[in-house]
C-alpha positions as CSV (number, residue, x, y, z in Angstrom):
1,X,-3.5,15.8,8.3
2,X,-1.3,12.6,7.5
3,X,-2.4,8.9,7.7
4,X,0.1,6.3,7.7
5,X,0.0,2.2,8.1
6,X,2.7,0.4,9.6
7,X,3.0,-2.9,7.3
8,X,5.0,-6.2,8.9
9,X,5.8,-7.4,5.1
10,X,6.2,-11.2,6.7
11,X,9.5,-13.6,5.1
12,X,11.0,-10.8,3.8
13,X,11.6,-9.3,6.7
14,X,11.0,-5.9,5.9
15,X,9.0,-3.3,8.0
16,X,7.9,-0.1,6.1
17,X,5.8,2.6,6.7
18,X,3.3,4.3,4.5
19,X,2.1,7.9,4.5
20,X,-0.7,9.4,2.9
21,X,-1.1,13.2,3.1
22,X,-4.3,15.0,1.2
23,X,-2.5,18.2,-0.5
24,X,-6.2,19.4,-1.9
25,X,-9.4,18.5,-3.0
26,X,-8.2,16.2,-5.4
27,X,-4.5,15.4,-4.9
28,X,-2.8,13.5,-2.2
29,X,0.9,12.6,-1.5
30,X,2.1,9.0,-0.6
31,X,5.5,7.7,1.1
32,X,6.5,4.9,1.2
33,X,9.6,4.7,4.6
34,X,10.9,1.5,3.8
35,X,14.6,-0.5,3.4
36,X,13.3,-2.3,0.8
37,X,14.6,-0.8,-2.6
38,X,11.9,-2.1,-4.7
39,X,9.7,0.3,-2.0
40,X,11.5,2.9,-2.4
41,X,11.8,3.0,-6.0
42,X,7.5,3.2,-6.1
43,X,7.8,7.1,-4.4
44,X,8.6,8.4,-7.8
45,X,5.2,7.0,-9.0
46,X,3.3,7.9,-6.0
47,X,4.6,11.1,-4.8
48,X,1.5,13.5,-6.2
49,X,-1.5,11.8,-7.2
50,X,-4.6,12.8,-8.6
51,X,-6.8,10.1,-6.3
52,X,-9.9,10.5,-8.1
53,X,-8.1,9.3,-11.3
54,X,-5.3,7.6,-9.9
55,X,-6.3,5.3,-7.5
56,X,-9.7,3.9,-7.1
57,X,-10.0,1.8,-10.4
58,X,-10.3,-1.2,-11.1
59,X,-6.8,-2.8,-9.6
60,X,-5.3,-3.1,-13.0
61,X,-5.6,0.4,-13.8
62,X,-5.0,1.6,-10.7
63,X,-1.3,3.7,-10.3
64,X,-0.9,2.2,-7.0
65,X,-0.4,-1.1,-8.8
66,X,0.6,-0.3,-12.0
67,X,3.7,1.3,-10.1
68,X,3.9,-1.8,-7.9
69,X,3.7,-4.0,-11.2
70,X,7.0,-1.9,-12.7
71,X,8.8,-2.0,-9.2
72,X,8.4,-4.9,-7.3
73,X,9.5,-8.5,-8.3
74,X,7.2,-10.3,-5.2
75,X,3.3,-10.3,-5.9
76,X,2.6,-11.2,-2.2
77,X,3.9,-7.7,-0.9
78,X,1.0,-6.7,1.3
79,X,2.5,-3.1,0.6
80,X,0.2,-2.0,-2.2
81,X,-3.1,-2.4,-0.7
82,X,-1.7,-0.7,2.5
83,X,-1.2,2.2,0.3
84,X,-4.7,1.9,-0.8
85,X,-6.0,1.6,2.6
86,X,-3.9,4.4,3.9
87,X,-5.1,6.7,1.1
88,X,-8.7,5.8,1.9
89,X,-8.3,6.7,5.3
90,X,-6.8,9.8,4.5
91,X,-9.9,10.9,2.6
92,X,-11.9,9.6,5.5
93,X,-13.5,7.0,3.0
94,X,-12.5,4.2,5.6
95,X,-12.0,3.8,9.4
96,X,-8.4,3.2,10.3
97,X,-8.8,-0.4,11.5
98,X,-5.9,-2.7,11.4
99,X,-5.9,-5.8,8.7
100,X,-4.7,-9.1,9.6
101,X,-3.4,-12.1,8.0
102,X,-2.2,-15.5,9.5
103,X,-1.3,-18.1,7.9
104,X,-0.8,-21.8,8.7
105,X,0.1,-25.3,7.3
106,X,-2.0,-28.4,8.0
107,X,-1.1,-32.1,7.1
108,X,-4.2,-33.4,5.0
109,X,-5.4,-35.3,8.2
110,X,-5.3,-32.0,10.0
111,X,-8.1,-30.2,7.6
């Protein structure tokens, strides 16, 4: 079976997709569908993984980030912990319910 996540990235602009496919017991394969190069460049890093040791650390340890740390200039990309989300669900540790974000700007007499 194959999970994926569609992620909206926001200013950027970018739309990407990510799929997480569980290979065996203990490995799983991610893809990241994405014009974003920086993306792209994490499927070397993500392409067989060993999720037991690989991804649910603590977040500095995990690969997931360490690969996003390496590749990615933008520390707001919602992409990593899609990635995370999309593996959990994939090993049916997690429901496949959408996140959301929104974001506004209030004037001080607004708040």
């Amino acid at each position: 079976m194959t999970s994926r996540a569609k992620v909206f990235a926001g200013a950027c602009g970018f739309t990407s997709v990510v799929r997480a496919t569980r290979v065996d017991k203990s490995h799983i394969n991610v893809k990241i569908i994405s014009a974003c190069k920086m993306l792209q460049k994490m499927n070397e890093d993500l392409e067989h993984l060993n999720w037991q040791r690989d991804i649910f650390n603590s977040i500095c340890n995990s690969l997931v980030y360490r690969s996003a740390d390496k590749h990615l200039m933008h520390t707001d990309c919602p992409v990593p912990s899609a990635i995370v989300k999309v593996i959990q669900i994939e090993l049916d540790g997690m429901v496949p319910v959408d996140v959301n974000m929104k974001f506004e700007k209030y004037s001080k007499h607004e708040l």
